[in-house]
Structures are given as structure tokens and as C-alpha cells.
C-alpha positions in Angstrom: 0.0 0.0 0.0 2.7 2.8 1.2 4.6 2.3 -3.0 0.8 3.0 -3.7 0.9 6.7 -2.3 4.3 7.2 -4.4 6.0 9.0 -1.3 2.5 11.4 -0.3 1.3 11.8 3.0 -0.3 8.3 4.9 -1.4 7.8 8.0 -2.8 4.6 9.0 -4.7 3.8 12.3 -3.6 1.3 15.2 -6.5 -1.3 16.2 -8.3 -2.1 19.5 -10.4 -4.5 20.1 -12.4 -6.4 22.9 -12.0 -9.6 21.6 -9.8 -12.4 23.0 -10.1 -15.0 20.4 -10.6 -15.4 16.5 -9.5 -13.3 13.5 -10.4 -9.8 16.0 -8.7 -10.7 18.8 -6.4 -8.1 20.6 -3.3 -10.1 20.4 -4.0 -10.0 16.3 -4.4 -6.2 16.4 -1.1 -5.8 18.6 0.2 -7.6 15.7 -1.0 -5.2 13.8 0.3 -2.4 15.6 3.7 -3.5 15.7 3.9 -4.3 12.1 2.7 -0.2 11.6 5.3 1.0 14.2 8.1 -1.4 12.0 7.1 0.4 8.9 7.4 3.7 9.9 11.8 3.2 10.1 11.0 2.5 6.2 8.6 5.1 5.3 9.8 8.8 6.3 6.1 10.0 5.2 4.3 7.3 7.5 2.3 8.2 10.8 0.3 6.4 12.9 -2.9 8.0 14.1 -2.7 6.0 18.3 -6.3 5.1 18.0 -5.6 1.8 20.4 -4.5 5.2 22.9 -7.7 6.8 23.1 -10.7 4.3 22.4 -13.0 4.4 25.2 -14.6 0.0 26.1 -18.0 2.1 25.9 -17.6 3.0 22.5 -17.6 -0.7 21.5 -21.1 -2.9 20.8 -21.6 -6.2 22.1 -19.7 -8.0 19.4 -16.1 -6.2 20.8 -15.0 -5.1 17.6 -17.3 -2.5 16.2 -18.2 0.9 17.7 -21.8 2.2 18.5 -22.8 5.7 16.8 -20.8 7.5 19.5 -18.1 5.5 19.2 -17.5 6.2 15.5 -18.1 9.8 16.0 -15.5 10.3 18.0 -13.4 7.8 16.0 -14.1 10.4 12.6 -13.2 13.5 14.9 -10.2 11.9 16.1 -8.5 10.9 13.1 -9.4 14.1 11.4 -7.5 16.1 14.6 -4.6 13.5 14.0 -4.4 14.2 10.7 -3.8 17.6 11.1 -1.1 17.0 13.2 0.5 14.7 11.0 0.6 16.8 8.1 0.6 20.4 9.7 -0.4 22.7 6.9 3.0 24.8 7.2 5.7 21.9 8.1 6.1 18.5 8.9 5.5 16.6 12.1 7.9 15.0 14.3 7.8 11.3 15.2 5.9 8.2 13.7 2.7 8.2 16.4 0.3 10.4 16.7 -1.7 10.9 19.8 
């Protein structure tokens, strides 16, 4: 995906999960986390949005893995606020995660 954006701006999102078993479970998403954090030594124009930092157990619904309408609303503001710091507007942001 990152030889995709040719160098342009990407920031992907960490995973967290409530599950403890299966495809979705949390020790597949820190997996999934660790493989981001690797690929940011390779890609200068990586970031990591630190989703897995600020997603709230109430935000999830009873499967573990999806959010309610709340959940995703704050999800969508959050991402957008990271990506704002990832890619100020006048210069470039320090570090691989964002919080």
C-alpha cells in the first residue's frame, strides 16, 4: 500500500479490540500495531494515528469489535484532529505516532 501513495502523506490507524479470540482478537491487532510502528523506520512519510490510545470499552457494541454511533463519532473527529497534526499545513510533524 505505502509504494501505492508514491511518497504522499499516509497515515494509517492502530486497532483495539475487545475480543480475546478469533481473527479480531487483541493479540492480532497488537500484531498489527507492531507491524505499523516497523514500517514507519522504512517510510519517512508514514504516521500512525494512536487510536488503540484513546478508544474508550464504551464506544464498542456487544460484538467487541465494532463501535456504536458514539463511538464512531469520536473515531471520525479523532482521526481528522490527527491528521492535522501529521501533516501540519506549514511543516512536517515529528515522530511516527500520533496521539
Amino acid at each position: 500500500m505505502m509504494s501505492v501513495a508514491r511518497g504522499e502523506p499516509v497515515l494509517w490507524v492502530n486497532a483495539w479490540t475487545l475480543v480475546s479470540s478469533g481473527p479480531w482478537s487483541q493479540a492480532n491487532m497488537r500484531t498489527w500495531n507492531a507491524a505499523l510502528l516497523q514500517a514507519c523506520a522504512a517510510y519517512p512519510n508514514l504516521r500512525i494515528f494512536d487510536w488503540a490510545g484513546v478508544v474508550r470499552p464504551q464506544w464498542f457494541v456487544s460484538d467487541g469489535i465494532h463501535y456504536t454511533p458514539a463511538g464512531y463519532a469520536a473515531r471520525a473527529r479523532a482521526i481528522s484532529d490527527a491528521l492535522a497534526r501529521a501533516f501540519p499545513y506549514n511543516g512536517k510533524s515529528t515522530g511516527c505516532v500520533v496521539g
